[in-house]
TORKOL-82141 format. One record per atom (N, C-alpha, C): residue number from 1; residue in three letters; atom name; x, y, z. Coordinates in pm, whole numbers, plus 32768, in hexadecimal, padded with zeros to 4 digits. Last residue first. Layout:
BEGIN
num	residuo	atomo	u	v	w
NUM	ALA	CA	X	Y	Z
...
END
This chain:
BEGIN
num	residuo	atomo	u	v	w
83	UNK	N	8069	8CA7	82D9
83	UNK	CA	800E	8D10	82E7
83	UNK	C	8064	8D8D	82F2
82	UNK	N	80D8	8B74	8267
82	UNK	CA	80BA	8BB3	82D0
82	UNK	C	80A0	8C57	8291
81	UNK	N	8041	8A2F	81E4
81	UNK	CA	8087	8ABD	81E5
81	UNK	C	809F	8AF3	8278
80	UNK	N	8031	88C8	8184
80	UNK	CA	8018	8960	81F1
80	UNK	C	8083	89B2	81D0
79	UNK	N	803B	885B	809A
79	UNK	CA	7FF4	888E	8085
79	UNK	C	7FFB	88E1	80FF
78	UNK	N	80F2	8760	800E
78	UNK	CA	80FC	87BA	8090
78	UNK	C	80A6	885A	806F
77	UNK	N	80E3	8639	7FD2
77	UNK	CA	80AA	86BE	7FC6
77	UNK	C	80BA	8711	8039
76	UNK	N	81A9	851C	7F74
76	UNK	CA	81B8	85A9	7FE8
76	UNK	C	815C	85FA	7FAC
75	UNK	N	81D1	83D7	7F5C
75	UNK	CA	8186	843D	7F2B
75	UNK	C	8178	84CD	7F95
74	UNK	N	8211	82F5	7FCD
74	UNK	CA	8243	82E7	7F70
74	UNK	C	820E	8368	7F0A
73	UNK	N	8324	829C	80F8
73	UNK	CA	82BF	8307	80C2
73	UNK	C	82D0	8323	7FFF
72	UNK	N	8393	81DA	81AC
72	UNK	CA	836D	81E3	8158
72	UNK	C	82FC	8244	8124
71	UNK	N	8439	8208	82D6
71	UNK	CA	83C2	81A3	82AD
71	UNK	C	839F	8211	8231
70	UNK	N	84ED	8288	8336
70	UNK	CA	84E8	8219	830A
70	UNK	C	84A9	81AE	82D0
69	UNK	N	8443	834F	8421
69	UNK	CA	84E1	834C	83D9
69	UNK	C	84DF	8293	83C3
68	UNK	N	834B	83B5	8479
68	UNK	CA	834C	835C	8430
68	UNK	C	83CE	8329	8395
67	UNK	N	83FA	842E	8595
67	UNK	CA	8367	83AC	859B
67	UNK	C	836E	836C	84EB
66	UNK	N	8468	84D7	850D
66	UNK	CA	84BC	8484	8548
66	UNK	C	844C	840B	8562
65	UNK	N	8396	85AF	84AA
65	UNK	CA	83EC	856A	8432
65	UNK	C	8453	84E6	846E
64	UNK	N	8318	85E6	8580
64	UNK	CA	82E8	85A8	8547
64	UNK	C	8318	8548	84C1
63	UNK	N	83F1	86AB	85F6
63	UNK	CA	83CC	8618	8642
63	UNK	C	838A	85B1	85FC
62	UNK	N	8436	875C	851B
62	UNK	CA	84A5	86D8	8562
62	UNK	C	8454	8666	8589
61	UNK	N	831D	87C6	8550
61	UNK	CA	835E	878D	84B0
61	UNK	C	83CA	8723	84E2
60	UNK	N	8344	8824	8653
60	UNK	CA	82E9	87F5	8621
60	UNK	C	8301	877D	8577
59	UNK	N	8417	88DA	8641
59	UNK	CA	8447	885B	8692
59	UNK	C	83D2	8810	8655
58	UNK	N	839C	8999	8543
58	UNK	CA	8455	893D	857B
58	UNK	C	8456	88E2	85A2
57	UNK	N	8287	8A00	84FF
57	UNK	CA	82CD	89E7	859B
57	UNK	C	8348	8984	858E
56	UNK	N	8213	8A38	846E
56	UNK	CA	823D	8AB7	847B
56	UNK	C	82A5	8A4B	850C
55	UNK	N	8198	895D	8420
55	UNK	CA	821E	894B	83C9
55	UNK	C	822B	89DD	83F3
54	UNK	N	812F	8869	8529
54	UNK	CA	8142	8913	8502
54	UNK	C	8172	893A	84AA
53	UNK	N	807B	873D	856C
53	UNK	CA	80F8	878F	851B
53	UNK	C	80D7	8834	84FB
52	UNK	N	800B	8614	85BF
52	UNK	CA	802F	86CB	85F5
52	UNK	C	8083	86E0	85A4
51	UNK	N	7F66	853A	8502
51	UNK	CA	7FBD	8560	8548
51	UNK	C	7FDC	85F0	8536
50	UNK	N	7EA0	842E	8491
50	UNK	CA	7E96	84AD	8494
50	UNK	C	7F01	84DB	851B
49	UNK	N	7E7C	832F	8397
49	UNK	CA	7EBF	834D	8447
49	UNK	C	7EE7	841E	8442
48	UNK	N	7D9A	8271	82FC
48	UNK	CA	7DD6	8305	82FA
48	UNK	C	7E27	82FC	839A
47	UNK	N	7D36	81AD	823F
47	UNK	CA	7D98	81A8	82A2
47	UNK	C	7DD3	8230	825E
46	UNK	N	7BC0	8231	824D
46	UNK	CA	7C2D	81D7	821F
46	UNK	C	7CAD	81E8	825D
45	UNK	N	7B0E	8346	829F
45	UNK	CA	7B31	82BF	825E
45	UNK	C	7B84	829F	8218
44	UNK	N	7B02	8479	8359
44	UNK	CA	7B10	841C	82CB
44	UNK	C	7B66	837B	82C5
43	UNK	N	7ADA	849A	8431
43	UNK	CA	7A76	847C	8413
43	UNK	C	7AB2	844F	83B1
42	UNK	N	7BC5	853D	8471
42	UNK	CA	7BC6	84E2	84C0
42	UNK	C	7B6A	8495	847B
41	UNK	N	7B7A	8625	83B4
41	UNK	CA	7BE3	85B4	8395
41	UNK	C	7C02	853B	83C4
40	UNK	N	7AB6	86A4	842E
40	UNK	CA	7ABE	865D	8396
40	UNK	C	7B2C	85F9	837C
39	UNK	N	7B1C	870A	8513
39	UNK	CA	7AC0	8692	8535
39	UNK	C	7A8F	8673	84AB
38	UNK	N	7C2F	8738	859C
38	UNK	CA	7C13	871C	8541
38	UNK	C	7BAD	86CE	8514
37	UNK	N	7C6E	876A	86EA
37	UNK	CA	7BE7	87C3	867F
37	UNK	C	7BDE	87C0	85E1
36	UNK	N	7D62	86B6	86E0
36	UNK	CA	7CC5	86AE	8716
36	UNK	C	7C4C	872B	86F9
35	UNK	N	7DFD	8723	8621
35	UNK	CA	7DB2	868A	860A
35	UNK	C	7D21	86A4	866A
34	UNK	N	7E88	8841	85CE
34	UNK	CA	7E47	880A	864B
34	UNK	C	7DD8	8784	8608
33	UNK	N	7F23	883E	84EA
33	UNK	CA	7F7C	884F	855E
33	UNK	C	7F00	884B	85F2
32	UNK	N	7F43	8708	842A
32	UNK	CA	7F24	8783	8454
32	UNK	C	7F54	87C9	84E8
31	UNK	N	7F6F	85F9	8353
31	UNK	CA	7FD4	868A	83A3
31	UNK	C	7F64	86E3	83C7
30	UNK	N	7F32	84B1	831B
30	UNK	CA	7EED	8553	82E1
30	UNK	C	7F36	85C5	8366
29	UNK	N	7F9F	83D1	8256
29	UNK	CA	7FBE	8409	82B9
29	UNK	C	7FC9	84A6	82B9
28	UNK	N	7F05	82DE	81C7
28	UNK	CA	7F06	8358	81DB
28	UNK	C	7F36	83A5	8263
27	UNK	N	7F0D	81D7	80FB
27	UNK	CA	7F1F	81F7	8190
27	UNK	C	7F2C	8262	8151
26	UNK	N	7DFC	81AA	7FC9
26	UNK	CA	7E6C	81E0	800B
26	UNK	C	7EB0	81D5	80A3
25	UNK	N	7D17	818A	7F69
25	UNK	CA	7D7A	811A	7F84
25	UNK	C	7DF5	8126	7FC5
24	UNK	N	7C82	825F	7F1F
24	UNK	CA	7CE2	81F2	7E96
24	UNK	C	7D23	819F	7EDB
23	UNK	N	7C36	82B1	7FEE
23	UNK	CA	7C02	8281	7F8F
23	UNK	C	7C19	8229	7F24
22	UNK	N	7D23	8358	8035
22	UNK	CA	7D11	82FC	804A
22	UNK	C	7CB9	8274	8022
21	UNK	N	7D2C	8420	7F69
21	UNK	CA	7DA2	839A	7F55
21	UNK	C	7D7A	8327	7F9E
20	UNK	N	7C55	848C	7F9D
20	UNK	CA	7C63	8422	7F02
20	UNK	C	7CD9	83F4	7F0B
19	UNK	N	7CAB	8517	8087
19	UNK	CA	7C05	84A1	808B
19	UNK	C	7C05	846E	7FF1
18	UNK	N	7D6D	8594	8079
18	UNK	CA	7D44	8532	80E4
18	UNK	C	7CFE	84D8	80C5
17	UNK	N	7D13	8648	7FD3
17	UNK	CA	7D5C	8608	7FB1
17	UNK	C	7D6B	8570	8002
16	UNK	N	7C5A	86EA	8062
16	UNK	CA	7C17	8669	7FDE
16	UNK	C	7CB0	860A	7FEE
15	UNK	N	7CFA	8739	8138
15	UNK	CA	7C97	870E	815E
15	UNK	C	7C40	8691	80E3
14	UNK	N	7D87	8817	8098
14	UNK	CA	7DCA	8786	80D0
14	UNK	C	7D7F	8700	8115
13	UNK	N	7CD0	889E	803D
13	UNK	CA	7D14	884D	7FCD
13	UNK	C	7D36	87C3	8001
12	UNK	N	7C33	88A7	8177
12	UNK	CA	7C2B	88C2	80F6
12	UNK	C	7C5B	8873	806A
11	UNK	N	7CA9	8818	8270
11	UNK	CA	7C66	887A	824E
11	UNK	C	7C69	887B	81BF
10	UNK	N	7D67	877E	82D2
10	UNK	CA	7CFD	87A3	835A
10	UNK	C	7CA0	87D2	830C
9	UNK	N	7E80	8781	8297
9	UNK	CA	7E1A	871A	823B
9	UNK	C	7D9B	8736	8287
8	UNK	N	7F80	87D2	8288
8	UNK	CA	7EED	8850	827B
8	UNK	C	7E8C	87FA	8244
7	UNK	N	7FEC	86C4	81B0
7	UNK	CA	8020	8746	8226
7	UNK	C	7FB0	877F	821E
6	UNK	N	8027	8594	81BF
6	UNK	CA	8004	860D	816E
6	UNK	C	7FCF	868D	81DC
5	UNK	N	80E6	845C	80F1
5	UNK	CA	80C7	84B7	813E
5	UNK	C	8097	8563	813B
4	UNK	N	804E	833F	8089
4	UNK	CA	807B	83FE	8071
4	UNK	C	807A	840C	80E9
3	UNK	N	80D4	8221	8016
3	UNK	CA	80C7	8265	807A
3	UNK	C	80B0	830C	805A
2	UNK	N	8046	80CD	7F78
2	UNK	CA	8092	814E	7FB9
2	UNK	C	8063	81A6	8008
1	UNK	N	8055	7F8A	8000
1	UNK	CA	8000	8000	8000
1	UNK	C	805A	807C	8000
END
């Protein structure tokens, strides 16, 4: 099964994007920077793992890039900004 991973996925672009990869079959590992008031994303179907990420925040990006150091990523949208 491949893999995307995908940033600012809580909401909008990143939010479909979420929901047709997964759709297709995809693992999804959807970035936002608060999971628990993500209540579209939590809600969407299929193997999604939804995790904290700031891309305004350094240590945030480290911590999350060291959790999934090594394991195979076969698709990046990085769709969060900052303001």
């Amino acid at each position: 099964m491949p893999t995307a991973f995908i940033t600012g996925a809580n909401r909008g672009l990143g939010l479909e994007f979420t929901k047709q990869y997964a759709a297709d079959g995809w693992r999804v590992i959807a970035a936002c920077r608060d999971p628990g008031n993500a209540d579209a994303l939590n809600a969407t179907d299929g193997v999604i793992q939804v995790e904290a990420m700031d891309v305004d925040d350094e240590a945030s990006v480290t911590a999350l890039a060291e959790k999934f150091k090594g394991e195979a990523i076969d698709l990046l949208i990085n769709n969060a900004g900052i303001y």
